[in-house]
C-alpha positions in Angstrom: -31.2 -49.5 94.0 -29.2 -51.0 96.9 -29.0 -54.2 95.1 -28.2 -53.2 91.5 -24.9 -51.0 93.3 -23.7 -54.2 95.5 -24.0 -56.1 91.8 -21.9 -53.4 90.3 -18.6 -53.8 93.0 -17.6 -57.3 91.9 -17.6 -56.1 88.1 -15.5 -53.0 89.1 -13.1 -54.7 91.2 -12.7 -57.6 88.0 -12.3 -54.5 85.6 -9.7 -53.6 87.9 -8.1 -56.6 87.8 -8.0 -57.2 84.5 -6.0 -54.3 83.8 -3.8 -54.6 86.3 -2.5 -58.0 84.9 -2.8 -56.3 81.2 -0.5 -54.0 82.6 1.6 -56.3 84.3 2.1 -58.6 81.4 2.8 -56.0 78.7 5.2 -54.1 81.3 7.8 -56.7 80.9 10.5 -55.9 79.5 14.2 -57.6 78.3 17.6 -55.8 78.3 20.7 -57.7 76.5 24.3 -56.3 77.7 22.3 -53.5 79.6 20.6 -52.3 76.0 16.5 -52.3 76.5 16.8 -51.5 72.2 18.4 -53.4 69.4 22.1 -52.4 69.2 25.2 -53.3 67.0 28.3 -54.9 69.0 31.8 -53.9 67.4 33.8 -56.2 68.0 37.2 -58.2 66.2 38.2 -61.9 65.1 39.6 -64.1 67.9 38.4 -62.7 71.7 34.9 -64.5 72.7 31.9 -62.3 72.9 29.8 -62.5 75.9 25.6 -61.9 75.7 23.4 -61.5 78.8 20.1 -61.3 78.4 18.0 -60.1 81.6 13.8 -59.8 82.3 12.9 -56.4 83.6 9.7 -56.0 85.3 8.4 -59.2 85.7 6.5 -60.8 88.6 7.0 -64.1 88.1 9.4 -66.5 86.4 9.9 -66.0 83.0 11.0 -68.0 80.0 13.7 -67.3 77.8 14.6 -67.6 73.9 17.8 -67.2 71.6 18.5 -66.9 68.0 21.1 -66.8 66.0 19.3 -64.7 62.6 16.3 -67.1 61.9 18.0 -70.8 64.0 17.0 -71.2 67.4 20.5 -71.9 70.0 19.7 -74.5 72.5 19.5 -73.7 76.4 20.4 -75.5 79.0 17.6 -75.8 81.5 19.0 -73.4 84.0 20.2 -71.1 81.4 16.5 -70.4 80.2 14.8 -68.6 83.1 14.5 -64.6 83.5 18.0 -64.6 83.0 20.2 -66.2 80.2 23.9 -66.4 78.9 25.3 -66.9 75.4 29.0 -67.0 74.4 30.6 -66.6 71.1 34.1 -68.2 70.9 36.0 -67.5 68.7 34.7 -64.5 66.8 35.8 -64.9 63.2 34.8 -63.1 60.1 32.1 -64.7 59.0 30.2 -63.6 62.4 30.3 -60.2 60.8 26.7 -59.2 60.6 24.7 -61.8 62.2 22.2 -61.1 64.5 21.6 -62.5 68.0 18.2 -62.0 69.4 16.8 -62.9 72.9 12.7 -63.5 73.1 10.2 -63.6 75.9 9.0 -67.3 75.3 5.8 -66.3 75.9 5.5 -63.3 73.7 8.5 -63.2 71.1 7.2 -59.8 69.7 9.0 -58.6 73.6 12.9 -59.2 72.2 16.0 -57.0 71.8 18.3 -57.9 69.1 22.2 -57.4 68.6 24.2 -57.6 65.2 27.5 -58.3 65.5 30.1 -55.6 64.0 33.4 -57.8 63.0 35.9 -55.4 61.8 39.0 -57.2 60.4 41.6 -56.1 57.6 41.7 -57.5 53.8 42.9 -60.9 53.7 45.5 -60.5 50.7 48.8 -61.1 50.6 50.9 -63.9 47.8 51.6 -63.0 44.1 50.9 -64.7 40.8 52.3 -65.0 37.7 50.8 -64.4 34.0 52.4 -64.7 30.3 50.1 -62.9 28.0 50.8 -62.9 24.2 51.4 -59.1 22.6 47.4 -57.7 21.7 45.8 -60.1 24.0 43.9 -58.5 26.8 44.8 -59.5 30.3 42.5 -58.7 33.5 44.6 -58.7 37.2 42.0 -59.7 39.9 42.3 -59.1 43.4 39.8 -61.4 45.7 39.5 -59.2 49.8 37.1 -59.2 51.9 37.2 -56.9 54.5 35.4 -54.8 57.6 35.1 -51.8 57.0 35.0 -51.6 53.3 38.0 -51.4 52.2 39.2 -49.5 48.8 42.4 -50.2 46.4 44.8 -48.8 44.7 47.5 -49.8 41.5 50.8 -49.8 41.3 53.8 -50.7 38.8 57.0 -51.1 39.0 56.3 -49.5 42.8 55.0 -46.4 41.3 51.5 -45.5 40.9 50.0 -46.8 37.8 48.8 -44.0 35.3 45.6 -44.8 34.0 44.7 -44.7 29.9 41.2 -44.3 29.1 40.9 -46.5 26.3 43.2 -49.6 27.4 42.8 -49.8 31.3 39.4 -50.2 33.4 38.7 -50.4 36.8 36.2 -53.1 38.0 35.3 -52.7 42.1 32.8 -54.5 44.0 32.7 -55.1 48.2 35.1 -58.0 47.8 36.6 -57.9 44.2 38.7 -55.4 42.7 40.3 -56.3 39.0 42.5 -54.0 36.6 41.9 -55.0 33.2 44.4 -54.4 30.1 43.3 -54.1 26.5 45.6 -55.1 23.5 48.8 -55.7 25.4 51.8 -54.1 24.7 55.8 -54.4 25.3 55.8 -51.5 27.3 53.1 -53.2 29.9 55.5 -55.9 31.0 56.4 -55.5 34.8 55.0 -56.1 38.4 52.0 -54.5 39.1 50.8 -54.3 42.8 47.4 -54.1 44.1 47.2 -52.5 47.4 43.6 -52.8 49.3 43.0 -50.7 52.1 40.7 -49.7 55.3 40.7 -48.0 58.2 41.4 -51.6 59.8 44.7 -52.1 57.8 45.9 -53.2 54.1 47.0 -56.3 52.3 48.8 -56.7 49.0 49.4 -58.8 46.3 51.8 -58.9 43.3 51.3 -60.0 39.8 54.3 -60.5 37.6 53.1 -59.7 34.1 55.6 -61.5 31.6 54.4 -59.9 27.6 55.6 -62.6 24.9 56.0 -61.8 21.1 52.8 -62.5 19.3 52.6 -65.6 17.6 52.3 -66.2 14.0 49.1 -67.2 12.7 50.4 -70.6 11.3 53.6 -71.6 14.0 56.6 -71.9 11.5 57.2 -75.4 13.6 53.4 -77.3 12.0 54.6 -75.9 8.9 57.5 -77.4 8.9 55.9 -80.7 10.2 53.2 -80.5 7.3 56.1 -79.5 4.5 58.0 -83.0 5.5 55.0 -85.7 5.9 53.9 -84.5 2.4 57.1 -84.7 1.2 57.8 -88.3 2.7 54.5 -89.1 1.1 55.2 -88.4 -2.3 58.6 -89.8 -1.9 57.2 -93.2 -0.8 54.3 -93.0 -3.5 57.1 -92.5 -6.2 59.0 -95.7 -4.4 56.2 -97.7 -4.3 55.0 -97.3 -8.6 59.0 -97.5 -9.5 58.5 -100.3 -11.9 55.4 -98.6 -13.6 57.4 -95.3 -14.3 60.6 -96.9 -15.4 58.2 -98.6 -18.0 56.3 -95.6 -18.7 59.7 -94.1 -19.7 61.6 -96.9 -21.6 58.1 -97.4 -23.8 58.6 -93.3 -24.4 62.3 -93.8 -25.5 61.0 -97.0 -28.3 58.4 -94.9 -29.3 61.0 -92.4 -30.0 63.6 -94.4 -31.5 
């Protein structure tokens, strides 16, 4: 019995063991910018954006791991162990939305992750120009992206355009907004404004809608042009058979006489 129980020490002590590294490994833990959860950074174009990614926890050295979404960011060698730096510079807007995640190189399921929240304004500004026949129809498109989303608003002539069902829609998407005009009159000819805004700011852009008279089916002008190369063609063909007519007509005149 004596034996069997000095048998059974070295197994409990192992047990022992085992968990205690079990616990140890699975106890580490990463914090990025003080955040031991995935976060969202709001932040704006231009000023750099600093991320610090720190091992809680650990016992020994530990390797490190970035990624930008789904592409790995090379380290430098001293930048890699239990503590690790990354720096965005410049922020622009098409860092809006892209995640930054530091991994335990050992176990990448341990990571926190940060997305980055660029809020900027709509980029619009300029004006354009468009000459649209009378009953054409004529769409007015406004390209802006933006952070928050933004939201517009038409204008013409500087006063807030009224709406008719059946000849003006609204088309809207995150990026696009367009007016469109059905069967274009006189009375639509003017500057119309679209005005995109969000809680970051606006832009604006002008379109200077110039309505001509509607153009005849046949343009008088390739009428005219038709009316004179057939008559220049018969006039030649008569010049050209002179001689045959002017016989044609004196053997009339004998026959006559």
């Amino acid at each position: 019995m004596v034996q069997r129980s000095s048998l059974a020490v070295p197994y409990e002590i192992l047990l022992l063991a085992v968990c205690f590294l079990v616990c140890i490994a699975t106890g580490v833990e990463l914090s990025v910018n003080n955040y031991n959860a995935d976060f969202s950074l709001l932040t704006s174009p231009g000023p750099a954006v600093s991320l610090s990614c720190l091992v809680e926890n650990n016992s020994e050295a530990e390797e490190l791991l970035w990624y930008r979404d789904d592409e790995q960011v090379d380290l430098n060698d001293e930048n890699k162990v239990n503590i690790s730096n990354i720096c965005v510079s410049p922020v622009t807007e098409s860092d809006n939305g892209v995640t930054f995640t530091c991994r335990l190189a050992r176990d990448e399921s341990v990571q926190v992750s940060v997305m980055l929240d660029v809020q900027f304004p709509p980029q619009l500004s300029g004006e354009e120009t468009l000459n649209i026949e009378e009953d054409k129809d004529v769409t007015l498109t406004c390209n802006a992206k933006s952070n928050p989303q933004a939201h517009a608003a038409w204008y013409k002539d500087n006063t807030t355009l009224t709406l008719q069902q059946d000849r003006h829609q609204l088309y809207q998407t995150s990026e696009v907004f367009q007016l469109s005009i059905q069967t274009v009159e006189m009375s639509d000819n003017g500057t119309y404004t679209c005005v995109v805004s969000s809680l970051s700011g606006e832009g604006r852009k002008d379109f200077h809608l110039i309505v001509e008279d509607k153009k005849p089916i046949f343009p008088t002008e390739a009428v005219i042009a038709a009316a004179v190369v057939v008559s220049l063609t018969i006039l030649f063909g008569i010049v050209a058979r002179k001689d045959k007519i002017f016989k044609c007509f004196k053997r009339s005149s004998e026959t006559a006489l």
